[in-house]
Every structure is written in structure tokens, then in C-alpha cells.
N, C-alpha and C positions, 0 to 999 in steps of 0.2 A: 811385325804384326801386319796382317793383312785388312785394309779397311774394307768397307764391304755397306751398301746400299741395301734394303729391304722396300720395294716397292709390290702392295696389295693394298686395294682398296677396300680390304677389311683389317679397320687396327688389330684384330686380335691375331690376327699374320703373325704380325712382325714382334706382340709382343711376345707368343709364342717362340718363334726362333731365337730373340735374344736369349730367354729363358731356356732352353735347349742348347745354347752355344753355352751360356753361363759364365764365367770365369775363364774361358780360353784363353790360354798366352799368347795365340796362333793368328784369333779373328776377333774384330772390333767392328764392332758396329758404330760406324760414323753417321748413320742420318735413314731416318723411314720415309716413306711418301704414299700416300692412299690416293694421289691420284697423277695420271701420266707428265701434267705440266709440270707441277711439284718436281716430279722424278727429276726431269731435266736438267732444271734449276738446282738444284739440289749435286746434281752429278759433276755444273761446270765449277759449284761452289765448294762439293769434299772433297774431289777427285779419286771418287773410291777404286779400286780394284776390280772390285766383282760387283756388279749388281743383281741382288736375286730379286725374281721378277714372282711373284705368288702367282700360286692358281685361279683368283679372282678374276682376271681381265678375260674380256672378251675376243677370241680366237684372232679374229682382224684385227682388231685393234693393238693387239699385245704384236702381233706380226708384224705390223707396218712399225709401231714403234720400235720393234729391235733392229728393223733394216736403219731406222734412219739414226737411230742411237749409235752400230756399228761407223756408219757413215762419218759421224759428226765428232764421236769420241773413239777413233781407233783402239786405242789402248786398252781400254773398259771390257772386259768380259762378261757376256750374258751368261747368267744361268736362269733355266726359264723352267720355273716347275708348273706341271698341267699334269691334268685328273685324266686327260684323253690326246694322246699325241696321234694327230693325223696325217697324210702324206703331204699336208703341203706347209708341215711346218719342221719339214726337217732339210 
């Protein structure tokens, strides 16, 4: 089973995507976070696999956090959902 982080600072984010995973045998949702410090903390505490990042965050800010999140937790996979991907986020 795959654990997996849900970080948007809008709860209905995350209560949505549990609710759309639903009963997977595959993906677990170990722990949500609605805001970036949480996220951290949270990430050195579940050691999830994936953390998905919601569309809520602010371009810069969701940006500098995934550099220093790869940085800090190598293992950790972002997946980073946005309404608008521009060139300097790929």
C-alpha cells in the first residue's frame, strides 16, 4: 500500500481526494496538511511516499517548497497538481 500525503490549504482538497481514492487497496492516505509547515512536519512524522500538493498554493511558494522538500526528503515524490503550469515550473 502506498502512503501518500494530501497537502491544500483548502480542507475540502483533501476531503475530496480521500473520497475519490475511497477504499483503494493500492493508496492510503496517512495525514493532510492545509498549510506548508504542517506539510513538513507531518512528512518527517508519516514518511509518506508521494505527497500531493493541491492546487491551492501560491506559484512561488508551492515552488520554492518542492525544491527544498526534494532537497530535504530525497525519497518523497511530488506530485503537484495546478490549474495553470507555466515555464518556470517545469
Amino acid at each position: 500500500m502506498i502512503p501518500i500525503l494530501i497537502a491544500d490549504p483548502d480542507p475540502d482538497f483533501a476531503r475530496e481526494i480521500k473520497w475519490a481514492l475511497g477504499e483503494s487497496s493500492f493508496i492510503r492516505v496517512c495525514a493532510s496538511a492545509e498549510d506548508l509547515s504542517q506539510t513538513t512536519t507531518l512528512l518527517a512524522e508519516h514518511k509518506p511516499t508521494v505527497v500531493l500538493l493541491g492546487p491551492g498554493w501560491p506559484e512561488k511558494e508551492i515552488i520554492a517548497f518542492a525544491r527544498q522538500t526534494t532537497k530535504r526528503f530525497p525519497s518523497v515524490s511530488l506530485l503537484l497538481l495546478a490549474y495553470k503550469v507555466t515555464s518556470r515550473m517545469v
